[in-house]
C-alpha positions in Angstrom: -0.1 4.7 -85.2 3.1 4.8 -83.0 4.1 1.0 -81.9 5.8 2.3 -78.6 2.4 4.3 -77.6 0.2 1.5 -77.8 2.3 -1.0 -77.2 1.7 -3.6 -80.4 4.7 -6.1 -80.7 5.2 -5.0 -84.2 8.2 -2.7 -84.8 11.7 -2.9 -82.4 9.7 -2.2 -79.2 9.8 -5.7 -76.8 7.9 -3.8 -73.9 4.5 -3.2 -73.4 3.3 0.1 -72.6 0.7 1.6 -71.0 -1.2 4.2 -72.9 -1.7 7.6 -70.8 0.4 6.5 -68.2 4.0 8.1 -68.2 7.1 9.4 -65.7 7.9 13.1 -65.2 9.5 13.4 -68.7 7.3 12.4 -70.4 8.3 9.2 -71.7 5.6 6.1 -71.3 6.2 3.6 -68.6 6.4 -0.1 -69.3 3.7 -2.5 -67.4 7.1 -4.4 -66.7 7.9 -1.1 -64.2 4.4 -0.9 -63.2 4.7 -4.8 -62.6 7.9 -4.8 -60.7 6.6 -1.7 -58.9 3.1 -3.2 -57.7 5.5 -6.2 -56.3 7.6 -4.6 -54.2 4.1 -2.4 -52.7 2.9 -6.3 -52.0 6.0 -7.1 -50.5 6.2 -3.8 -48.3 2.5 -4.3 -47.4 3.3 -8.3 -46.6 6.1 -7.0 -44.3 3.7 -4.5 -42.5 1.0 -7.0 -42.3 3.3 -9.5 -40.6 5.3 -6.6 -38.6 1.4 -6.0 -37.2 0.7 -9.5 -36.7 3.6 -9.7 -34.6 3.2 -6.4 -32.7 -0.9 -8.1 -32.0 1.0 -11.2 -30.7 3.1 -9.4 -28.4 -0.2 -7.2 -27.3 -2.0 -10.3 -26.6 1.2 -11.5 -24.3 1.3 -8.5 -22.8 -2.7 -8.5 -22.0 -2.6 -11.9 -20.4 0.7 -10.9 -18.7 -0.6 -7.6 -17.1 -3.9 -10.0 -16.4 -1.8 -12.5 -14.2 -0.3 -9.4 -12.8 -3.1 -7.9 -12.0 -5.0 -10.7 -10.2 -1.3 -11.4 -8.3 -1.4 -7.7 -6.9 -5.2 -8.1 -6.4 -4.1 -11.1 -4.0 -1.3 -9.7 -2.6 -3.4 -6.4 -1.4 -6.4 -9.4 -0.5 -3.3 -11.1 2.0 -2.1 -7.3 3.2 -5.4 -6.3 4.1 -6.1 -9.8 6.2 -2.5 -9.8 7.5 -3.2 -6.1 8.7 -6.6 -7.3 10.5 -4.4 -9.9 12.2 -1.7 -7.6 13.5 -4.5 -5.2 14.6 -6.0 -7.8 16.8 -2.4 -8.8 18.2 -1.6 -5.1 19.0 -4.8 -4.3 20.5 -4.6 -8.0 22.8 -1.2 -6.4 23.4 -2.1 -3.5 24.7 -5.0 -5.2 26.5 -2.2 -7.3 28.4 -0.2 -4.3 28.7 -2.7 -2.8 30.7 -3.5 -6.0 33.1 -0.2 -6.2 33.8 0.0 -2.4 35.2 -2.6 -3.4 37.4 -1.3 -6.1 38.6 2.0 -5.1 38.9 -0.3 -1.9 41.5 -1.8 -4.4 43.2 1.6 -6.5 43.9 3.0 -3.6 45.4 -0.1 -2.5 47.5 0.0 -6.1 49.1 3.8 -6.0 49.0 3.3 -2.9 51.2 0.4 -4.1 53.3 2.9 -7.4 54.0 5.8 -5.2 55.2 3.3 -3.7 57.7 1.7 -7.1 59.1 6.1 -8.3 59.0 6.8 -5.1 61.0 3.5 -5.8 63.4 4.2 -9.2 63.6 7.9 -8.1 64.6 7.0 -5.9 67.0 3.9 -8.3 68.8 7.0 -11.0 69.2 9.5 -8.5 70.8 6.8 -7.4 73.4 5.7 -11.3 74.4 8.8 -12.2 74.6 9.4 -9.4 77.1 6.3 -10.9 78.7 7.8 -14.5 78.5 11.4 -13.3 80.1 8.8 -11.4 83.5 6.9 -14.1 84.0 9.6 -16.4 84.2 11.6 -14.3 86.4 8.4 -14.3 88.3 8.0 -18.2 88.6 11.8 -18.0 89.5 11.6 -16.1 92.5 
């Protein structure tokens, strides 16, 4: 029986081997390799599990960020749309107004018109009594 093979502590071996397991040569590989090699696979596997735990943290952030976000845009469009209703009730009062105000700015110049022509009546009715006044006085006169 071969001491290395099997890995008894008698002879000069000091590691243990494990029998049927062995590197590309041939040779046996020591449970100390296998040992080492099984803690640096927990330690990569550590750093991936806490690599993911982070990247779930900053997923989590991200959700409830994009949430408050959300409900932000979700009010803003909720204050555009009530804001637009206000400014479509101004503009159609304006134009409302705008309108009244041709019409009375029409009839303003109807009775502006209308006044000239009672002015230029009333004119025209005091030139011919006082031509009246000036005969009859002459009359009473002579």
């Amino acid at each position: 029986m071969d001491p290395h093979k099997y890995g008894t502590p008698g002879g000069q071996a000091e590691k243990l081997e494990i029998v049927g397991v062995e590197d590309a040569d041939g040779n046996p590989i020591s449970a100390l390799t296998i040992l080492s090699l099984l803690e640096r696979v927990a330690g990569i596997i550590d750093n991936v599990q806490s690599g993911q735990q982070r990247m779930e943290e900053r997923q989590t952030d991200l959700e409830s960020n994009i949430r408050g976000i959300q409900g932000d845009v979700l009010k803003l469009s909720k204050d555009h749309h009530a804001t637009s209703g206000t400014v479509e009730k101004l503009l159609q009062k304006t134009r409302k107004v705008s309108a009244n105000v041709k019409e009375v700015r029409a009839r303003v110049e109807k009775q502006n018109l209308r006044v000239k022509k009672v002015e230029g009546a009333q004119d025209e009715l005091l030139t011919r009594n006082k031509f009246r006044v000036v005969i009859y006085q002459e009359l009473l006169k002579s």
